[in-house]
SELO-289349 format. One record per residue (C-alpha): residue in one letter; x negated, y negated, z. Coordinates in steps of 0.1 Angstrom, whole numbers, plus 5000, padded with zeros to 4 digits. Each point is the difference from the previous one (the first is absolute). Layout:
<nodes>
code|x|y|z
A|X|Y|Z
...
</nodes>
This chain:
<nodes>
code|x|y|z
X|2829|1058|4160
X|5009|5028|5028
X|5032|5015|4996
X|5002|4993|5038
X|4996|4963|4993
X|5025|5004|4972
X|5026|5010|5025
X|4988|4970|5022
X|5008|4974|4975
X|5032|5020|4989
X|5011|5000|5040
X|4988|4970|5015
X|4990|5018|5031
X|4977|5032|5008
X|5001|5027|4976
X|5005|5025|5030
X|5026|5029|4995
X|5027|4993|5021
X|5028|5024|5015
X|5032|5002|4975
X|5024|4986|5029
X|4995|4964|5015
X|5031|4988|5020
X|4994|4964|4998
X|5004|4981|5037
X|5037|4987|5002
X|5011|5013|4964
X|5028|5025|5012
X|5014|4971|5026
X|4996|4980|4971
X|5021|5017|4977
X|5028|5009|5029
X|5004|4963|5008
X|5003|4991|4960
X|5023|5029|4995
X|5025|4992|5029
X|5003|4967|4991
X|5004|5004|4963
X|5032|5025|5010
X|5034|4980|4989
X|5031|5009|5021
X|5029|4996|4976
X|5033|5017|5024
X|5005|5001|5034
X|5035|5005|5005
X|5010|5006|5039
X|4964|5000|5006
X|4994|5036|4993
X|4962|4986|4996
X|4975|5005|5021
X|5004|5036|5010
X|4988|5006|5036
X|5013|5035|5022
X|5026|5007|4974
X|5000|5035|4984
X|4985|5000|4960
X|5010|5017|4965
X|4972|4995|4977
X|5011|5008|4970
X|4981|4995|4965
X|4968|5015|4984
X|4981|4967|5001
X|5001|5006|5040
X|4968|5024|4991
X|4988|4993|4964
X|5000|4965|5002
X|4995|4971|4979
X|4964|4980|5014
X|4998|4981|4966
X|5005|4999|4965
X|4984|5019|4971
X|4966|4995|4981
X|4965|4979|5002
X|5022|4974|5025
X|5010|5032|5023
X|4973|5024|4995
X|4984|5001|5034
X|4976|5034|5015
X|5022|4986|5034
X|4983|5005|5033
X|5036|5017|5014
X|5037|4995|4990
X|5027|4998|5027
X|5033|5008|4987
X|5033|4987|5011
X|5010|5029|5022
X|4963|5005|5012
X|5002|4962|5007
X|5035|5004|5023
X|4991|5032|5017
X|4969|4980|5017
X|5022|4974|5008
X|5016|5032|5023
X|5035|4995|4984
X|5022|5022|5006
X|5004|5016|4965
X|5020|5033|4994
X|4973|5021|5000
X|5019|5031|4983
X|5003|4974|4966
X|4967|4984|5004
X|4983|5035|4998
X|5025|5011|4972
X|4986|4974|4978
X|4962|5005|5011
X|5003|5034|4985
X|5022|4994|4972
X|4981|4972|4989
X|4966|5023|5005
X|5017|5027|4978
X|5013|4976|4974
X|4968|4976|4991
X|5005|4967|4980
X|4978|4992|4974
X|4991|4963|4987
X|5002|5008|4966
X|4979|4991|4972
X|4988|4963|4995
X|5026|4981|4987
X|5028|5025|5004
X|5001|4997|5036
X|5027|5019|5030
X|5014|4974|5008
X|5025|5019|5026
X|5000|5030|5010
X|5028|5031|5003
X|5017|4999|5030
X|4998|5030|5028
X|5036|5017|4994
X|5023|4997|5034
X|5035|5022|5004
X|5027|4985|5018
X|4995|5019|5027
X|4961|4991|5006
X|5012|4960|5003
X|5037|5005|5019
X|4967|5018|5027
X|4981|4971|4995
X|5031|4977|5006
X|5010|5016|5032
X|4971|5001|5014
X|4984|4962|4995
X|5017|4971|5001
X|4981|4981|4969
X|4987|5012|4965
X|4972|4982|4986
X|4993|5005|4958
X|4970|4995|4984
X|5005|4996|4961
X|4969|4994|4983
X|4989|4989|4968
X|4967|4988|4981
X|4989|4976|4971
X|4963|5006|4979
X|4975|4986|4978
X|5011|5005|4965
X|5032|5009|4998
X|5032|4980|5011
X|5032|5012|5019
X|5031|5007|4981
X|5037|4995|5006
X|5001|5038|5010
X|5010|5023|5028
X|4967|5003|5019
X|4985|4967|4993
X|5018|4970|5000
X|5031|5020|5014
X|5008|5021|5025
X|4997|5038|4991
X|5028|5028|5003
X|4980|5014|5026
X|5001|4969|5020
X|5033|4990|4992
X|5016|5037|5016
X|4977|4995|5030
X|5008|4963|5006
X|5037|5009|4997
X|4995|5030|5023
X|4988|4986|5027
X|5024|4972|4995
X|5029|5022|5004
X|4985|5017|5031
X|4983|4970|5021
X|5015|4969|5013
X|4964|4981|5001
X|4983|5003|4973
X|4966|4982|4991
X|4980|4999|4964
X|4962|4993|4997
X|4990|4993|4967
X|4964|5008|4991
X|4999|4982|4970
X|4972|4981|4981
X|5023|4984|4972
X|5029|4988|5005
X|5032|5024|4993
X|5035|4998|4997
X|5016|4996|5031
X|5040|4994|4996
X|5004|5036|5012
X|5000|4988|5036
X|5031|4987|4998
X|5012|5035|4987
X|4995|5017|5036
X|5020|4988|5028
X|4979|5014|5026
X|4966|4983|4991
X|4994|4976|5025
X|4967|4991|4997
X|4975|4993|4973
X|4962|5000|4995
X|4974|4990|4974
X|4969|5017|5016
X|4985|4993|4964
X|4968|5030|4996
X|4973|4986|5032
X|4970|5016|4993
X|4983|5027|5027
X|5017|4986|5030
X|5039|5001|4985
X|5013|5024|5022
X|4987|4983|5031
X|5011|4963|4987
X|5033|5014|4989
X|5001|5010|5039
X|4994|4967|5010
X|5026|4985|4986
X|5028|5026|5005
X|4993|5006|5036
X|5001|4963|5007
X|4964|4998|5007
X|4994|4973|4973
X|5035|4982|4990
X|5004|4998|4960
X|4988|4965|4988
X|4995|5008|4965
X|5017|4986|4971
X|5008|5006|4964
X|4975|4990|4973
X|5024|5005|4975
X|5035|4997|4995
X|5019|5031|5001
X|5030|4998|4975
X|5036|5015|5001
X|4992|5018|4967
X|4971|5002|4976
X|5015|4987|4976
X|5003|4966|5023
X|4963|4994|4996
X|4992|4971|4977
X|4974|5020|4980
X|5017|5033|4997
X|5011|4992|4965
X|4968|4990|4990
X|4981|5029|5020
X|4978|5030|4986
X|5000|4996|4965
X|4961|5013|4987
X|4991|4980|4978
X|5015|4967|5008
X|5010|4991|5032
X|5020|4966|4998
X|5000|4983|5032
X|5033|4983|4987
X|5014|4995|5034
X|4968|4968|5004
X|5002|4984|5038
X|5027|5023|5008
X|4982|5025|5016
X|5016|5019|5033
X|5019|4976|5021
X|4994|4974|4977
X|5021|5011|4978
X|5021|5019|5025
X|5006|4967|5018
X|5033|4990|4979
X|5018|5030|5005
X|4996|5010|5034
X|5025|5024|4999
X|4975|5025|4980
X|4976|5001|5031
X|5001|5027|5027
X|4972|4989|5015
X|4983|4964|4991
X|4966|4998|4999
X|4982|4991|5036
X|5028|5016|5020
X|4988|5021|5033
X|5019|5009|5028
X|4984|5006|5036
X|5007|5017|5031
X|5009|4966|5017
X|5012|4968|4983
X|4983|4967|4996
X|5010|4962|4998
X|4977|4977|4975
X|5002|4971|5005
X|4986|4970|4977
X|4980|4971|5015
X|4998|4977|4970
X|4980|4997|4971
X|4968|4978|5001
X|4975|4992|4974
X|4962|5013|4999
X|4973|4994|4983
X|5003|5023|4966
X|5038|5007|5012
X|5023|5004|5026
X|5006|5016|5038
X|5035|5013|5008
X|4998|5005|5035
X|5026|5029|5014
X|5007|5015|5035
X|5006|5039|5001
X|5018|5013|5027
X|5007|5031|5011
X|5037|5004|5005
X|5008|5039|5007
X|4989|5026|5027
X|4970|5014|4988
X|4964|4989|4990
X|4992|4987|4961
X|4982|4981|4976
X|5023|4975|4983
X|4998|4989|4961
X|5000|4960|4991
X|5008|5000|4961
X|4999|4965|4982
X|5015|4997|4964
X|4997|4975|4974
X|5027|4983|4984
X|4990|4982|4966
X|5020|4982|4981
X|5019|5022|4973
X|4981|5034|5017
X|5011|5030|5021
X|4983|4995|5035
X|4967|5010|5001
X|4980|5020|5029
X|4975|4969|5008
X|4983|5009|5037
X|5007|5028|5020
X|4987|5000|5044
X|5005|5034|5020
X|4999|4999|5040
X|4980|5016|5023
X|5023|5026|5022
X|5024|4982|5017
X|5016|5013|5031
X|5038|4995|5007
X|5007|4962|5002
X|4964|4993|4990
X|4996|4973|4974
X|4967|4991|4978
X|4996|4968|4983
X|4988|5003|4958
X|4984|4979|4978
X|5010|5007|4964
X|4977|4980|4974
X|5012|4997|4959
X|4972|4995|4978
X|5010|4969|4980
X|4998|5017|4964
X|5029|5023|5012
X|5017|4969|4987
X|4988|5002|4965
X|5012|5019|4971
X|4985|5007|4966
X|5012|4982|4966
X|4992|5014|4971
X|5008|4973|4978
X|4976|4981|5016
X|4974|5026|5011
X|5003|4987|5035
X|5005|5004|5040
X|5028|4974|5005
X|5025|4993|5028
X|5037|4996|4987
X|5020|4969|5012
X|5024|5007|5026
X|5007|5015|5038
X|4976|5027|5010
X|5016|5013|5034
X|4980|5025|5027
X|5019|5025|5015
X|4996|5025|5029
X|5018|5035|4991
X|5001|5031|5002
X|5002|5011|4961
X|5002|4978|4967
X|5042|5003|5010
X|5000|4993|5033
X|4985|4964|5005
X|5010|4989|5034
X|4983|4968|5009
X|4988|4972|4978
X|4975|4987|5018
X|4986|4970|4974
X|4998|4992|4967
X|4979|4976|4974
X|5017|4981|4971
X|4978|4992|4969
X|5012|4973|4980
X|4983|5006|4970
X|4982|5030|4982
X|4962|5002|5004
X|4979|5020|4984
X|4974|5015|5022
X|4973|5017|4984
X|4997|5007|4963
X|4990|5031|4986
X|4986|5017|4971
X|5021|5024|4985
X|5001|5040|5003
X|5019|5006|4974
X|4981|4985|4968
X|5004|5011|4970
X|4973|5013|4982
X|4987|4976|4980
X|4997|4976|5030
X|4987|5027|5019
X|4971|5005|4977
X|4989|4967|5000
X|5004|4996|5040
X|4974|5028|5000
X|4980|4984|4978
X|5000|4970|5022
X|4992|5015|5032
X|4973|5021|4986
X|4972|5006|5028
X|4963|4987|4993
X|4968|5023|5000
X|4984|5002|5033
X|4966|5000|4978
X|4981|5034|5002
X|4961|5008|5021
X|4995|5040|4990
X|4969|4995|5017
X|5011|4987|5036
X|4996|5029|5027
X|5031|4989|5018
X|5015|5028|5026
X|5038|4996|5005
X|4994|5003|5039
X|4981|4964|4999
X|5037|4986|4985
X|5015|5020|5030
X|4979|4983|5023
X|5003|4967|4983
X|4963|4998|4990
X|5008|4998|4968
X|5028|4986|4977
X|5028|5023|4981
X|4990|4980|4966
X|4966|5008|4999
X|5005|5037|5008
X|5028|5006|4973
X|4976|4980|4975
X|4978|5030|5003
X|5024|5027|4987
X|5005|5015|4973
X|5032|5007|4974
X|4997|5028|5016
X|5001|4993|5031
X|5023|4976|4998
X|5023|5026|4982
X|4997|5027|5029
X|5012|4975|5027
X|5032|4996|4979
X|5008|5039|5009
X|5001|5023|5027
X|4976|5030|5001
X|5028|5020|4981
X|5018|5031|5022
X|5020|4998|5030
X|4982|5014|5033
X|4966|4988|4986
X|4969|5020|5017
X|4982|4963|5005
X|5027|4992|5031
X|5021|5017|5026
X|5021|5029|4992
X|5031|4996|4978
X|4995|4967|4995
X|5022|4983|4973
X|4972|4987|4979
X|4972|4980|5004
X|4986|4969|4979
X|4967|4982|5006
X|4965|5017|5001
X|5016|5031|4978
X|4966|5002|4980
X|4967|5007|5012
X|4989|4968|4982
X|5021|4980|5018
X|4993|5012|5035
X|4963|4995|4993
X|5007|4963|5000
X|5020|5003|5035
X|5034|5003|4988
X|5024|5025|5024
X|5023|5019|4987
X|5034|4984|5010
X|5028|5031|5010
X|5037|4998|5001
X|5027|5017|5023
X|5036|5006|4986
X|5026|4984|5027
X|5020|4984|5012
X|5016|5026|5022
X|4960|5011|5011
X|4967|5008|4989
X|5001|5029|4967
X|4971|5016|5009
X|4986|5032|5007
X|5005|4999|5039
X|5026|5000|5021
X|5008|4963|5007
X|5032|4979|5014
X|5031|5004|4979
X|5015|4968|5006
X|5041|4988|4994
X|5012|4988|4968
X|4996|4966|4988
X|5040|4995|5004
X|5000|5012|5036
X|4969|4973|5005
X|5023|4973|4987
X|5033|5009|5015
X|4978|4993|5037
X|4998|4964|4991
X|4971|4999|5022
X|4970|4991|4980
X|4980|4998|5029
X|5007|5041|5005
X|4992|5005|4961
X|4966|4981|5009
X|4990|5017|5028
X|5008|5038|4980
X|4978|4990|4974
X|4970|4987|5018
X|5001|5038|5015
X|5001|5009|4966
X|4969|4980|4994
X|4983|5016|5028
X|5007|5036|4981
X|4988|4989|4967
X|4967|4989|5014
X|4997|5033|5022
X|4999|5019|4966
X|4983|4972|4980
X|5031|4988|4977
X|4995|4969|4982
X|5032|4989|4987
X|5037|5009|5009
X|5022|5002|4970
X|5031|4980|5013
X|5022|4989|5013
X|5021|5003|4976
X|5027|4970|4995
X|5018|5004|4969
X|5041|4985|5005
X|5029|5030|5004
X|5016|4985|4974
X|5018|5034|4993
X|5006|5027|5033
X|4995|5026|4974
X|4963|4990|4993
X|4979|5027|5013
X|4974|4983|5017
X|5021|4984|5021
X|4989|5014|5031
X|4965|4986|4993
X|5015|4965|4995
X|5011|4975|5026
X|5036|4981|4988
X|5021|4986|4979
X|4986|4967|5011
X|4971|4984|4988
X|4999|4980|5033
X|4997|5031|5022
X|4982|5016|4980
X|4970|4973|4997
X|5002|5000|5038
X|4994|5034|5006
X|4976|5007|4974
X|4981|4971|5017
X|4996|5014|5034
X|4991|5037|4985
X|4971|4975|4981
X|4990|4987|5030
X|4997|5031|5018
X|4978|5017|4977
X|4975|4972|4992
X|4994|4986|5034
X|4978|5033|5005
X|4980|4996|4967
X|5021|5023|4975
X|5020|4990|4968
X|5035|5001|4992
X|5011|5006|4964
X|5034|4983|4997
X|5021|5016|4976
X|5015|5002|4970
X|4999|4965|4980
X|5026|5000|4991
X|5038|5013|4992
X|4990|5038|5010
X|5038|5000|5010
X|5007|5036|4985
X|4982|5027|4996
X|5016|5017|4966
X|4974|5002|4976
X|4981|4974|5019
X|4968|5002|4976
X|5022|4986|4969
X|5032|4982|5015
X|5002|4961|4994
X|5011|4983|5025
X|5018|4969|4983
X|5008|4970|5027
X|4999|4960|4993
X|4977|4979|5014
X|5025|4985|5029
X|5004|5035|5014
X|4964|5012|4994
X|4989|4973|5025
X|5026|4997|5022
X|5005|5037|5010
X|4975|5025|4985
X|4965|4983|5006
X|5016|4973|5028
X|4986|5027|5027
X|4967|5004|4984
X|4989|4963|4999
X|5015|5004|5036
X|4973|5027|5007
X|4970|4980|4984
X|5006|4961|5011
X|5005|5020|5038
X|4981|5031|5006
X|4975|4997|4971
X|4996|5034|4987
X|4968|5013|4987
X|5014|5024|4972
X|5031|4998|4977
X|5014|5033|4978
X|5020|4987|4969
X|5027|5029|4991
X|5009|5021|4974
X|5026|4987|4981
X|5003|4971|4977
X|5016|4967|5009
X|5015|4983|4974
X|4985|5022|4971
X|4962|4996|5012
X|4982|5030|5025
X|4995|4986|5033
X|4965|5010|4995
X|4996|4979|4969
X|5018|4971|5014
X|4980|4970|4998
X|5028|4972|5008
X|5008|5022|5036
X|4965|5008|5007
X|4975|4974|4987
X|5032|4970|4997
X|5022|5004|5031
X|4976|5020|5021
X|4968|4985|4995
X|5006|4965|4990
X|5029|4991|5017
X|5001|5018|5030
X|4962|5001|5008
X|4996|5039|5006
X|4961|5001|4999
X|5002|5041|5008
X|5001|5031|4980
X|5021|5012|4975
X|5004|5037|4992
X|5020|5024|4977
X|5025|5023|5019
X|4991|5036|4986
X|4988|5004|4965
X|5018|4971|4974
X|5012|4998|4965
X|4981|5000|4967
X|5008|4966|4982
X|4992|4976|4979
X|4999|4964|5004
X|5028|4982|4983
X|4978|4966|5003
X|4968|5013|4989
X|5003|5032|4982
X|4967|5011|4999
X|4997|5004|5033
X|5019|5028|5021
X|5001|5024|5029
X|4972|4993|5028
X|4992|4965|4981
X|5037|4992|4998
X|5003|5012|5041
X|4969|4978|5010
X|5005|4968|4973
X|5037|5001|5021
X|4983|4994|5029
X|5003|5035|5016
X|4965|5009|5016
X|4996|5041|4999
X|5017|5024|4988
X|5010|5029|5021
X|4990|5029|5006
X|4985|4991|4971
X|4973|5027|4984
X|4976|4998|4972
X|5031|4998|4974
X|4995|4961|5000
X|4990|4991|4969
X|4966|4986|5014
X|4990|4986|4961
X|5031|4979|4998
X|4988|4979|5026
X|4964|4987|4985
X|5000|4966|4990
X|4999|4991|4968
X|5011|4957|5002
X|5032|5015|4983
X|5031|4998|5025
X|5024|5016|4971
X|4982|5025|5003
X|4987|5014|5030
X|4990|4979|5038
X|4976|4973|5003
X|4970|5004|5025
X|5013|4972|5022
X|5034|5019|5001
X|4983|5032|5015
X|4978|4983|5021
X|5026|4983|5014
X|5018|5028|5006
X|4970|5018|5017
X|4997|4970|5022
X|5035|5008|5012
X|4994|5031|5008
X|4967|4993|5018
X|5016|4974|5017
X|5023|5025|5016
X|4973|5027|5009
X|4977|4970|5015
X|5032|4987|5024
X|5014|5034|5010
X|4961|5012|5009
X|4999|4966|5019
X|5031|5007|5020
X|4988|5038|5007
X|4966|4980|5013
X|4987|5026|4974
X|4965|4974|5000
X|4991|5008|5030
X|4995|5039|4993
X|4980|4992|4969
</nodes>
């Protein structure tokens, strides 16, 4: 085969060199729109905000060298341009003291910041030093000072209780109470991924207003302009809640051990455990304030078919334009309210009003019992309330009384111990598809739907079979498009004789990791805080549109792990605290990237909560909080947006490697919840043994688990330990990696269908 018709089965379109810039039609309106509406107005004392004629103090380093995203594979975007924050204001034609804003230009280009190295990443940055004489000048001469304190999160590597990180530095602590002394108006932007400690803005008498302007991608100094000149009003809200002190967090006890991380703290995760003792919150979780004020207003509760319709009324009550925020939490019996449905308006002029529908999926009723292995619903008064946080429930607006407990839907369960987990296996193993070495069947004919997947797997060899459990083996692979992440596939010459593509992956889910200068989008916390999933849609379909300009394949995210802890450090990549929100979200960025024919890899399944020694920790959690809040928002993702791939993680849960784990993958994933897609290794995995059949261990342990290919992958796998030999102790059975190969080809044969790749053959 041509190495030119290599590169067209790697691609999925022409194998044509193309230019190393591509600015994808609507991506940077896009990502201005997403960015603006993710932004979450926490102050606005007298109204300092928005800033129109008045004279500016921008104070703060992250004014130039700003903070566009977080650190590693999720962040590590070639990005087509970057507008900073004060870039971002000055086109906005603000009228900034020009004297400090070049000050800090230069300062900032004599005083470079480095990243640092992976895992030990700057998570702030020194401070430009100011005399007392440079801010009483600044002070005299404007009549506002606006600070920019930064701070990042990365891959890796957590935050620590430090100066720096999860606190504020000495640097910023001086300047904040500088500019205090000196200004009467006094507003703080925080460009922040993760969550930081924020009782400090009580500490300054003059700081009027606050702002999360979270890290928005290219266009975050021009959506940060939006929304402080009044151009957009604020209508984001708070994914997580933001606590008085760290030590107020339910799991920060329980956080950051490296070996064993005990999720001790079970349902009580964020405001559900923060719910009892409101007097620990600073700011609850969904709370957002806007330039104008709104009046929500319930219209009854109504059953639907598979749930029910709260209908609302959201009026604009203030003097300028907005989008409003219907929130609807769930009262169960014996629980803290629950986020349940969530409606935001369309902008809303003063004394305009929009009338909402609301629907809650019936099973937001259930809970699991693990003494039963079931789904049930609790006797007792389940209430539906319109507010505007978990602690500020404002309207009941119906409720439902169950007289008895039912049990829903029974389950196996994921938490066997071994002994019953070896014979499960046992039970479940897969047939032979039969084999035909002699058939002459080409992989395009199953494509095209000549020909069935059976009878073309039936062909293969152990071989064969084997290599489709891997990817081709390095990072940036020569078979795809530059800097790709790995490919999987046709990686042999073998296998793309009999039609196979080569498969190729893109790091995300802040934007493509490849070598060409793509859209750097905003963080997954910004995309949550919008509460607009139609906006996260729309981004992502762009972001479609760019992967098949440079002949991606699949997208590795989004990622939707739980901010259990705001010290994790891939926070920033993450949606909430909430499974809820977060299986919304990560729904609509689904949506957007398969309705144009490419994959999304949700990721990591499951309990990648922290990132210290993330290849070893064990993630112990029971059952009950298992399902109910770490993989709630993944079955979310797969009964509504259907994904195509699936990335387990790292770590273990509950003493087994997510990449070994047959009860999550094979069990929950497979059985129960009906995923019939891919299911990949994040990078590289850990050598093991099987406790249930000890012969058999690594790659045959990964693919026995149900986990399809390894990647990268790379001709370490152990190619002999997968030839059958009728002994499962001891190594696969053929009908094991035939099915396996099936999955795989199954995935290749949909995604070329959805690229219309038959019609090029």
């Amino acid at each position: 085969m041509s190495e030119e018709k290599v590169l067209e089965l790697a691609q999925g379109i022409s194998a044509e060199v193309v230019g190393d810039r591509y600015n994808t039609p609507g991506m940077a309106d896009a990502i201005r729109r997403a960015g603006a509406e993710g932004i979450v107005l926490l102050r606005n004392d007298d109204d300092v905000l928005p800033v129109g004629d008045e004279r500016l103090a921008l104070f703060g380093r992250c004014q130039v060298d700003t903070f566009y995203v977080g650190y590693g594979s999720g962040g590590d975007v070639k990005a087509l341009h970057k507008v900073s924050v004060l870039d971002g204001l000055e086109a906005a034609g603000l009228r900034l003291d020009k004297e400090l804003s070049r000050s800090y230009r230069e300062w900032c280009g004599a005083n470079p910041v480095s990243a640092g190295e992976w895992g030990r990443w700057a998570y702030s940055y020194p401070e430009m030093p100011l005399d007392e004489e440079q801010i009483r000048r600044a002070a005299a001469e404007n009549d506002k000072a606006i600070v920019v304190i930064g701070r990042a999160a990365g891959e890796d590597g957590d935050l620590s209780l430090k100066e720096g990180e999860y606190y504020l530095s000495q640097d910023e602590r001086e300047l904040l109470s500088q500019i205090d002394k000196n200004f009467e108006q006094v507003i703080v932007l925080l460009n922040i991924g993760n969550i930081i400690d924020l009782s400090w803005l009580s500490d300054y008498s003059h700081i009027k207003g606050a702002m999360i302007i979270w890290q928005l991608g290219q266009e975050m100094g021009h959506a940060v302009a939006d929304v402080v000149t009044g151009r957009i009003s604020p209508s984001g809200h708070l994914t997580q809640t933001i606590a008085r002190r760290y030590e107020d967090y339910p799991s920060s006890a329980y956080f950051g051990d490296p070996d064993r991380n005990e999720y001790k703290e079970g349902l009580d995760v964020g405001y559900r455990g923060l719910y009892r003792t409101p007097e620990r919150i600073l700011y609850p979780f969904g709370y957002g304030l806007s330039y104008t004020t709104f009046e929500i207003t319930g219209r009854g509760l109504s059953e639907a078919h598979g749930g029910f319709v709260m209908g609302a009324e959201i009026r604009n009550t203030g003097r300028r334009s907005g989008k409003g925020l219907a929130q609807v939490y769930l009262k169960k019996p014996n629980r803290s309210p629950e986020l349940a449905a969530f409606v935001k308006s369309d902008e809303l002029a003063p004394g305009e009003s929009e009338y909402v529908e609301l629907f809650i999926e019936k099973d937001q009723l259930d809970v699991f019992d693990p003494d039963s292995c079931s789904y049930i619903r609790e006797k007792g008064d389940y209430g539906f309330f319109l507010g505007n946080s978990p602690i500020d429930l404002y309207s009941r607006q119906g409720s439902i009384c169950i007289d008895r407990r039912q049990i829903v839907k029974k389950c196996e369960t994921i938490t066997e111990s071994s002994d019953q987990l070896k014979q499960r296996i046992i039970d479940n193993m897969p047939d032979e598809i039969g084999t035909a070495s002699d058939q002459r069947i080409d992989f395009s004919s199953v494509i095209k739907g000549e020909k069935r997947l059976c009878d073309f797997v039936a062909q293969l060899s152990p071989e064969e079979l084997s290599d489709l459990s891997r990817g081709e083996g390095p990072m940036d692979s020569s078979l795809s498009v530059k800097g790709n992440t790995g490919v999987f596939g046709g990686i042999t010459e073998r296998l793309r004789s009999r039609g196979i593509p080569v498969v190729n992956t893109s790091d995300g889910p802040s934007g493509l990791r490849i070598n060409y200068y793509c859209a750097l989008l905003p963080i997954g916390t910004a995309l949550a805080a919008s509460y607009n999933p139609l906006l996260v849609e729309q981004m992502y379909e762009r972001e479609a549109d760019e992967m098949k300009h440079y002949g991606v394949d699949i997208f590795l995210g989004p990622g939707m792990n739980i901010q259990r802890n705001p010290l994790c450090g891939r926070n920033f990549e993450y949606y909430s605290e909430d499974p809820y929100l977060t299986g919304r979200i990560a729904s609509a960025a689904v949506r957007g990237l398969e309705r144009h024919g490419a994959a999304a890899c949700i990721k990591h399944f499951a309990c990648n909560d922290q990132e210290t020694n993330r290849n070893r920790n064990d993630s112990c959690v029971d059952e009950r909080t298992l399902r109910e809040i770490y993989l709630k928002a993944f079955y979310m993702v797969i009964r509504d947006a259907h994904p195509k791939c699936i990335m387990t993680s790292y770590n273990k849960v509950n003493g087994i490697w997510s990449h070994y784990n047959y009860d999550l993958v094979t069990t929950l994933l497979r059985r129960e919840w009906g995923f019939k897609g891919l299911v990949i290794t994040d990078w590289w995995m850990q050598m093991a043994e099987s406790p249930e059949f000890p012969g058999v261990r690594d790659n045959a342990y990964r693919v026995r688990a149900g986990v399809n290919v390894l990647m990268p992958g790379g001709l370490g796998v152990d190619v002999a330990s997968f030839i059958h030999d009728d002994n499962i102790e001891r190594t696969l059975t053929l009908g094991e990696l035939q099915k396996n190969a099936a999955e795989v080809l199954g995935f290749i044969r949909d995604l070329k269908r959805d690229q219309d790749y038959g019609s090029c053959l």
